[in-house]
PASEBA-1860 file (N, C-alpha, C; in nm, 3 decimals):
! residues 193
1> XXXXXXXX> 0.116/8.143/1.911/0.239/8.174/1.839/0.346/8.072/1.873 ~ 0.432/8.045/1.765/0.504/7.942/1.795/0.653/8.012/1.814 ~ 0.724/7.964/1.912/0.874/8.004/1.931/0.946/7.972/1.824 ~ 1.110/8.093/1.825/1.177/8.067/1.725/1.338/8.117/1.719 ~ 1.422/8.085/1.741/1.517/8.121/1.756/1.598/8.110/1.650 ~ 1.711/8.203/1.604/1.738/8.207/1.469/1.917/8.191/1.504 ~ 2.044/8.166/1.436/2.160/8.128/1.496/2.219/8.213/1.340 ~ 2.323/8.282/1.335/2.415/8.280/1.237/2.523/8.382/1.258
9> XXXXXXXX> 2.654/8.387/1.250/2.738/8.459/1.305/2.769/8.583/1.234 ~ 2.677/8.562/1.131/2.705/8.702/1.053/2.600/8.793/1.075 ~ 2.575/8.923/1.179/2.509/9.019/1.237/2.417/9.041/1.146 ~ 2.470/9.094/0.983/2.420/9.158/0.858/2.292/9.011/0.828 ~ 2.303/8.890/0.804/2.233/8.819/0.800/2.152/8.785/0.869 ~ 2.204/8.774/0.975/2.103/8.752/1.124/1.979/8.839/1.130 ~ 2.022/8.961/1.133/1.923/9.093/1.155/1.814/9.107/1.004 ~ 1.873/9.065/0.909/1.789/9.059/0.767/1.698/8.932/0.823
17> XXXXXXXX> 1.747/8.821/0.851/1.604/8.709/0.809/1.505/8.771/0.938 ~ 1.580/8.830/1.044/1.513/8.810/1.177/1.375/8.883/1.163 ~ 1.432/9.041/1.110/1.322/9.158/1.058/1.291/9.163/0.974 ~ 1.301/9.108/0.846/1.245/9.138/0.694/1.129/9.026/0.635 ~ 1.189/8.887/0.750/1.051/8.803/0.691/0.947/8.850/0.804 ~ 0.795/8.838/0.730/0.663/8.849/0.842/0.648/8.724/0.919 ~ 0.707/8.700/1.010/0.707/8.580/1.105/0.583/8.587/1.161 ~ 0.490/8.664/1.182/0.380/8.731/1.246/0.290/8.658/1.150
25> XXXXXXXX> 0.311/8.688/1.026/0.174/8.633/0.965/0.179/8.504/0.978 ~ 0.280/8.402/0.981/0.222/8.253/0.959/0.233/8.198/1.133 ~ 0.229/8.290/1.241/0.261/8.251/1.331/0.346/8.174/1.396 ~ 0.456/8.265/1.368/0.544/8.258/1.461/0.606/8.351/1.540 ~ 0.709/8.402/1.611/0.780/8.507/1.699/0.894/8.464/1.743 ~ 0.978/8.548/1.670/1.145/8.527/1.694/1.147/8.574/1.853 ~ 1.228/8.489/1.933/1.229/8.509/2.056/1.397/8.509/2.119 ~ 1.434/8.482/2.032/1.631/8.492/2.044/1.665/8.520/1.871
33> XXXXXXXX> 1.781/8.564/1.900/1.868/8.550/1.752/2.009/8.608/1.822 ~ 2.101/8.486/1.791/2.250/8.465/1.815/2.289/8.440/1.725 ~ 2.438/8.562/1.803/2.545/8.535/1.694/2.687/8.391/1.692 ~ 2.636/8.358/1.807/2.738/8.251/1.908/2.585/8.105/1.913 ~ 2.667/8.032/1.917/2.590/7.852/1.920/2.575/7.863/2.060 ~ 2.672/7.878/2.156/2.693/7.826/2.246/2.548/7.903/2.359 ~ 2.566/8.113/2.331/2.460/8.192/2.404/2.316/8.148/2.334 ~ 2.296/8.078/2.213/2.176/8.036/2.204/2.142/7.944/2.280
41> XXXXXXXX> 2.219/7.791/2.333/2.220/7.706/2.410/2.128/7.752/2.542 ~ 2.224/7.862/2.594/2.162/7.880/2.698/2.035/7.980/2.705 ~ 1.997/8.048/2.598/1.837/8.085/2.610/1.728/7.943/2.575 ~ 1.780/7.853/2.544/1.671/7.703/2.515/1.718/7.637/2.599 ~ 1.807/7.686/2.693/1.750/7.643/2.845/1.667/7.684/2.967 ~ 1.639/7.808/2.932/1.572/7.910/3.021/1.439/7.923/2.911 ~ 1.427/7.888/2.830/1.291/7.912/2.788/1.246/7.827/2.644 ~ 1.133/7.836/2.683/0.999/7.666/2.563/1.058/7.767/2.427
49> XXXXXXXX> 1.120/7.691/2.332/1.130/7.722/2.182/1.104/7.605/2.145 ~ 1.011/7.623/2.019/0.941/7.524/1.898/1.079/7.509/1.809 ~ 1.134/7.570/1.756/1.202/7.588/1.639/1.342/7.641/1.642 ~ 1.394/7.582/1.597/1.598/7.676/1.567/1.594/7.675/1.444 ~ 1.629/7.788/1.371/1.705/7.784/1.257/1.859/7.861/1.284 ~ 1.916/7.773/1.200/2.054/7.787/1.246/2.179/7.775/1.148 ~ 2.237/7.863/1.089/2.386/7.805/1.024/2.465/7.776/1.036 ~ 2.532/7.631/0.945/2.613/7.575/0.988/2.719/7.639/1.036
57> XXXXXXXX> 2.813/7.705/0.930/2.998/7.742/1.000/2.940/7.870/1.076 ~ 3.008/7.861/1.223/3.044/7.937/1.313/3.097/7.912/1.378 ~ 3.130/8.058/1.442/3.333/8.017/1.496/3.316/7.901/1.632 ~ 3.225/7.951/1.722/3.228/7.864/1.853/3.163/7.678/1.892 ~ 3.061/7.682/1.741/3.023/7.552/1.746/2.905/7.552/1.635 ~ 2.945/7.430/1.513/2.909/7.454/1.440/2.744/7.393/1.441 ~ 2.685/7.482/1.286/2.507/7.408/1.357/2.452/7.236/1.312 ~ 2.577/7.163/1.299/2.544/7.017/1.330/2.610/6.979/1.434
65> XXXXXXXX> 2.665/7.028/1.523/2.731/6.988/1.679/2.620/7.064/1.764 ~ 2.548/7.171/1.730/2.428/7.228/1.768/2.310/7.141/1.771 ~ 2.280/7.052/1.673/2.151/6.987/1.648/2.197/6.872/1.692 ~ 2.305/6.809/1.761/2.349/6.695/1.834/2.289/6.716/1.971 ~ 2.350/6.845/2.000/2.318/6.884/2.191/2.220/6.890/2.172 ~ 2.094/6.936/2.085/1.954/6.915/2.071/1.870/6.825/2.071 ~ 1.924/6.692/2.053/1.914/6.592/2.009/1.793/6.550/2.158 ~ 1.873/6.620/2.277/1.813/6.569/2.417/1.642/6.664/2.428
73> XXXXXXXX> 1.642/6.729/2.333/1.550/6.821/2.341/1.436/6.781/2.205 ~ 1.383/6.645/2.191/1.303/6.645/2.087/1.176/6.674/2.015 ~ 1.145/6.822/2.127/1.051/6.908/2.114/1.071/7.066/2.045 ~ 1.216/7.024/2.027/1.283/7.156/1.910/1.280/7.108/1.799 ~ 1.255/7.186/1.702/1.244/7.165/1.545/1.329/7.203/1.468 ~ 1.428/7.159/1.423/1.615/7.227/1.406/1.562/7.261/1.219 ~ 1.632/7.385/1.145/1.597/7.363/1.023/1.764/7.423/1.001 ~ 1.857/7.371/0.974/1.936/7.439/0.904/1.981/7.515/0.776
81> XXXXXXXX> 2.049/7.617/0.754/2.058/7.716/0.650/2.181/7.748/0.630 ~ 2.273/7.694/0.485/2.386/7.735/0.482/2.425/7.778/0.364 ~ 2.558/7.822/0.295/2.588/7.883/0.179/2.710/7.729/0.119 ~ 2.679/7.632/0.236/2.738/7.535/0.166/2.655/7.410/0.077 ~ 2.683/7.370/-0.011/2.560/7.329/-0.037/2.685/7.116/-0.075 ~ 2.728/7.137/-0.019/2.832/7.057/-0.067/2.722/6.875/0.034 ~ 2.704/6.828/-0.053/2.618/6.691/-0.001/2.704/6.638/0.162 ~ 2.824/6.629/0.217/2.869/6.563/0.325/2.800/6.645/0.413
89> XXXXXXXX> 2.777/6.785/0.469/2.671/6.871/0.514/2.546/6.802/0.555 ~ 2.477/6.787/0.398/2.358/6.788/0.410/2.311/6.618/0.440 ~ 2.376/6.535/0.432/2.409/6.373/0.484/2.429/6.405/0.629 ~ 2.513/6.476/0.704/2.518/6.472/0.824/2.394/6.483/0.874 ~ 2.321/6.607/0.826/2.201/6.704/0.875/2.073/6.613/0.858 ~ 2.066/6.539/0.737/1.975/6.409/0.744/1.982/6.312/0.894 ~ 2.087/6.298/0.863/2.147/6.194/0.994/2.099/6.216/1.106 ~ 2.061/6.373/1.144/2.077/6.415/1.283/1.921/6.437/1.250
97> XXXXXXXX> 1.813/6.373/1.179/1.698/6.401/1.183/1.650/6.539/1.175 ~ 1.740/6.695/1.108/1.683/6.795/1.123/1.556/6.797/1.017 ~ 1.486/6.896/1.021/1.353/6.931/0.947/1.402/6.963/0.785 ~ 1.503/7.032/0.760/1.561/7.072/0.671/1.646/7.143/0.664 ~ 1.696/7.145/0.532/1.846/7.163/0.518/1.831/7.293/0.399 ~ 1.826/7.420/0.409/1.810/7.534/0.308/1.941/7.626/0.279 ~ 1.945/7.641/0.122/2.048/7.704/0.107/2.037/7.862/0.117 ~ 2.144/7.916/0.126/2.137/8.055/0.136/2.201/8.153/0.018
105> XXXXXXXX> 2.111/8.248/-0.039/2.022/8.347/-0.010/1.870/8.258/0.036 ~ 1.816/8.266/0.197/1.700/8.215/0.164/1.627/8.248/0.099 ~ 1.487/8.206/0.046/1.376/8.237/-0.036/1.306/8.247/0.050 ~ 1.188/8.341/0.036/1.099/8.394/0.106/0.963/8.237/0.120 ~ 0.921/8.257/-0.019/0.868/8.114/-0.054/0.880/8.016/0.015 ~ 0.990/7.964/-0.029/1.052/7.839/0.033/1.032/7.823/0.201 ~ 1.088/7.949/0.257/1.107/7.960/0.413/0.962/7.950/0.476 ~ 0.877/8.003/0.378/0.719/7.993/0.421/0.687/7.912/0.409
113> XXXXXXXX> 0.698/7.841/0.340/0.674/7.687/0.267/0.690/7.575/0.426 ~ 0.796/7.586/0.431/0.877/7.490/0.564/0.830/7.517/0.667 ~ 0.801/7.645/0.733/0.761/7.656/0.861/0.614/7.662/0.876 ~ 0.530/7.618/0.743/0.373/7.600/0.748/0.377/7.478/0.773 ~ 0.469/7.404/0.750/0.480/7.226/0.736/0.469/7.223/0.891 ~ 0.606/7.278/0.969/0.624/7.281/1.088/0.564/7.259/1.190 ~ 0.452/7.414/1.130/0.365/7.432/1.207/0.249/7.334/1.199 ~ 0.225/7.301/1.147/0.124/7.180/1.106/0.184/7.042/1.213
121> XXXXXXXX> 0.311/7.005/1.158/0.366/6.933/1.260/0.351/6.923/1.385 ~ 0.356/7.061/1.415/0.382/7.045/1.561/0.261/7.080/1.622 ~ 0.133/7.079/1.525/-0.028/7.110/1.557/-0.079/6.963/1.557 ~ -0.023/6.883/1.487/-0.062/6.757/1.496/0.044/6.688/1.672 ~ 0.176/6.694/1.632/0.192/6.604/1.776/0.107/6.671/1.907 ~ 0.086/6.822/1.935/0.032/6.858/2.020/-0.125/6.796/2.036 ~ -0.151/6.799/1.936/-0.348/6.694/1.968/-0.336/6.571/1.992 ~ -0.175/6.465/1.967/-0.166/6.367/1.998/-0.156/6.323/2.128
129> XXXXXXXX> -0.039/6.434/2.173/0.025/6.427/2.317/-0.116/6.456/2.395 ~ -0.234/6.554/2.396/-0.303/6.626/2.488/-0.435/6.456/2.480 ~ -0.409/6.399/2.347/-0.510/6.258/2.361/-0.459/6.150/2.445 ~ -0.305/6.145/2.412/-0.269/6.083/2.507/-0.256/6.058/2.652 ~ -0.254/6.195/2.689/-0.262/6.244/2.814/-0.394/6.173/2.919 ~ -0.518/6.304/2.832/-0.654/6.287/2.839/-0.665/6.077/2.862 ~ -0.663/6.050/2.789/-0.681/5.896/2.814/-0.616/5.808/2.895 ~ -0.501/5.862/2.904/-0.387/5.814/3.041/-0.463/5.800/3.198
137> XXXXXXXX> -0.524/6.016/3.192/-0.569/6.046/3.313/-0.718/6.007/3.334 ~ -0.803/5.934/3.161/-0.892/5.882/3.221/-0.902/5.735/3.286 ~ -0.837/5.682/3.190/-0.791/5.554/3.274/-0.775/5.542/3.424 ~ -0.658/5.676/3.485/-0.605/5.607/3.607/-0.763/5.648/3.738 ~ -0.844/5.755/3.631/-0.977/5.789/3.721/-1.045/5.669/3.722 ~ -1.079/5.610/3.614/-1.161/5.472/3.614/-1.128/5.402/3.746 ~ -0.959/5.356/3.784/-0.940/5.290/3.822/-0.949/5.314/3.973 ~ -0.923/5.469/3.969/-0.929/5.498/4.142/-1.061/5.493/4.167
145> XXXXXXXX> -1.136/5.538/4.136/-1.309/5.498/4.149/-1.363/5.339/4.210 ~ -1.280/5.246/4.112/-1.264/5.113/4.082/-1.255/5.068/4.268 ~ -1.119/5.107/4.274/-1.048/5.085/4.416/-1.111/5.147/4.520 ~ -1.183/5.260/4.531/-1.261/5.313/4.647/-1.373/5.240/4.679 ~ -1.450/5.216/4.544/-1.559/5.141/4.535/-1.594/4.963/4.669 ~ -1.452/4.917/4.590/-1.401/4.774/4.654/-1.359/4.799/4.810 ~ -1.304/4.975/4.832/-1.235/4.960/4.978/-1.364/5.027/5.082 ~ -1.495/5.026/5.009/-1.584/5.113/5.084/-1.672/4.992/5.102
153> XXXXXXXX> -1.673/4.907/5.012/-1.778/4.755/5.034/-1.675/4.642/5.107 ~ -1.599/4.706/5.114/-1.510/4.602/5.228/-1.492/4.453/5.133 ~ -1.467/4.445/5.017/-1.471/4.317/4.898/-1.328/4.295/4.819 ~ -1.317/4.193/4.808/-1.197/4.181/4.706/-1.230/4.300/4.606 ~ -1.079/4.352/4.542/-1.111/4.413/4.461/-1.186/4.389/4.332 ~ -1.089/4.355/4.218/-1.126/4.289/4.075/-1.050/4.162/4.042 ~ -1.087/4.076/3.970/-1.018/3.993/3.917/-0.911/4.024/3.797 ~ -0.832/3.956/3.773/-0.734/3.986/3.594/-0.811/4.008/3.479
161> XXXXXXXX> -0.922/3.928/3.499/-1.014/3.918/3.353/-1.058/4.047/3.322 ~ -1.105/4.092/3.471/-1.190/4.203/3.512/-1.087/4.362/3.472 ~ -0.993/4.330/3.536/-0.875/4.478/3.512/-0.862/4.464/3.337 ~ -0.851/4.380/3.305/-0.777/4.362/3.154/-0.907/4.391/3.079 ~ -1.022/4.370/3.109/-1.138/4.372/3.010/-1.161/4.528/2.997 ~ -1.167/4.556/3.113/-1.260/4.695/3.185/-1.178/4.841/3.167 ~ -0.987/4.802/3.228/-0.904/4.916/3.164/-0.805/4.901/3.079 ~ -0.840/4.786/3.024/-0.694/4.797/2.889/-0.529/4.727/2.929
169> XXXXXXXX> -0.543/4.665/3.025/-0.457/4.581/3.102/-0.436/4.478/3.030 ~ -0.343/4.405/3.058/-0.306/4.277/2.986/-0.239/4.179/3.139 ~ -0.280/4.133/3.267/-0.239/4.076/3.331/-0.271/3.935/3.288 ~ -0.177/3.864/3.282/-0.213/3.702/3.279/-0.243/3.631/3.425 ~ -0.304/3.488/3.402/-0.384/3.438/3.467/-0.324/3.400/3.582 ~ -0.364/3.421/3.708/-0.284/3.355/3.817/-0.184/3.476/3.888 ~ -0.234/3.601/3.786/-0.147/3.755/3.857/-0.170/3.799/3.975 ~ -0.084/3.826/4.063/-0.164/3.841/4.172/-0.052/4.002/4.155
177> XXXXXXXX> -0.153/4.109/4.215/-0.145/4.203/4.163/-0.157/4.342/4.377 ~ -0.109/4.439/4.326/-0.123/4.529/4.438/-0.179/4.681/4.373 ~ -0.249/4.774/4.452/-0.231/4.894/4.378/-0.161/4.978/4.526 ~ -0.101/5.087/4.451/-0.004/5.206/4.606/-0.075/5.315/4.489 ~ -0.190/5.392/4.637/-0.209/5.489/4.556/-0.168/5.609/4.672 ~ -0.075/5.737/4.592/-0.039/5.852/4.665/-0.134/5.959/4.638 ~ -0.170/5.994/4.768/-0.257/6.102/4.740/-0.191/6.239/4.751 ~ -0.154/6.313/4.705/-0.119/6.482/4.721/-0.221/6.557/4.784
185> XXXXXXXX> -0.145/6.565/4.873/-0.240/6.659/5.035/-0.139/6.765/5.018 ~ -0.206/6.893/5.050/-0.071/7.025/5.091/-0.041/6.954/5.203 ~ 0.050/7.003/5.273/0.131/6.975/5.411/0.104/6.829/5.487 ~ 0.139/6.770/5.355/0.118/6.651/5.416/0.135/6.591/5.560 ~ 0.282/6.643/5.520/0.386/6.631/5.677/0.315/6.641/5.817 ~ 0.230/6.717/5.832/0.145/6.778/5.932/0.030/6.626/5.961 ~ 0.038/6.540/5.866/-0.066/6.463/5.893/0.027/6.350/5.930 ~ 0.137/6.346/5.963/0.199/6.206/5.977/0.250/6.173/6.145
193> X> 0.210/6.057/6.192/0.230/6.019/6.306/0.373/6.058/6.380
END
C-alpha cells in the first residue's frame, strides 16, 4: 500500500475526498489528512509518505510554499487540487515539478486516473533504486573477495587495467591507488588496543 496524505483547510472537503474515494482499491491508504500545511509538515517528518495531495489557499501556508519545503524530500509525490484554475497557479506548480495540478470538484475518474500513473511511477523508480543498489553491493563484494584473495597470497594486489576491466572502474595509467576497508564488528571498542 502506498502512503498518502491529503491537505485542505476546508474540514467539509477534506473529510469527503478522504472517505468517499476507495483509496483501498487502487492501493493506497490515507495516513494523515490536515487542515493546517504546517501539522502536515510535521507528520512527513515522523513518517515514509509516497504522496501529498494538497490545496493551494490556506490560511497558514499555501500548497506551493508546501511543495517548495518538499522539494528536500524527492521521494514525495505532490499532486495539487484547487478551485483556482487561473494559469499563474498552475505555471508556478509546473515549476515546482508537482505531479499535477487538478481542479476542484475533483472527478472520481480523473483522481484514479493520476494516482494509477503514480503508482506505476513509483513501481518503476523502486525496481530501479533496489537494481541499483543490488549492483552497487555486488560490485563492492567482487572487490572485497578481490582484496582478501591478494592479502592471503601475500601479492600485489591488481593492476588499473585489471580494476577497470574486471569492476567497471575507469583508473588511468600510472594510478597508483589504496583500498580502507571498515569492517562493522559489534563492540568494536572492546577490540582496540
Amino acid at each position: 500500500m502506498y502512503r498518502l496524505v491529503i491537505i485542505d483547510d476546508e474540514r467539509k472537503i477534506l473529510d469527503g475526498i478522504a472517505e468517499i474515494f476507495p483509496w483501498d482499491n487502487i492501493g493506497f491508504q490515507v495516513t494523515g489528512k490536515y487542515t493546517r500545511a504546517k501539522e502536515a509538515l510535521k507528520h512527513l517528518e515522523r513518517e515514509k509518505v509516497d504522496v501529498v495531495m494538497t490545496d493551494i489557499c490556506m490560511p497558514d501556508m499555501n500548497g506551493l510554499e508546501l511543495a517548495k519545503e518538499l522539494k528536500g524530500h524527492p521521494d514525495i509525490l505532490i499532486v495539487i487540487f484547487s478551485s483556482y484554475s487561473d494559469y499563474k497557479y498552475m505555471r508556478e506548480a509546473l515549476k515546482l515539478e508537482v505531479e499535477d495540478y487538478l481542479l476542484k470538484p475533483l472527478k472520481q475518474e480523473e483522481l484514479t486516473g493520476i494516482l494509477l500513473r503514480l503508482k506505476e511511477k513509483m513501481g518503476q523508480e523502486a525496481a530501479l533504486e533496489f537494481q541499483l543498489k543490488r549492483s552497487g553491493e555486488h560490485q563492492q563484494e567482487l572487490l572485497l573477495d578481490a582484496l582478501l584473495g591478494a592479502a592471503e597470497r601475500a601479492t600485489p594486489f591488481l593492476s588499473a587495467a585489471q580494476v577497470n576491466g574486471e569492476y567497471g572502474f575507469h583508473f588511468g595509467t600510472g594510478t597508483c591507488f589504496a583500498a580502507v576497508i571498515r569492517v562493522d564488528v559489534p563492540d568494536a571498542g572492546a577490540y582496540q588496543d
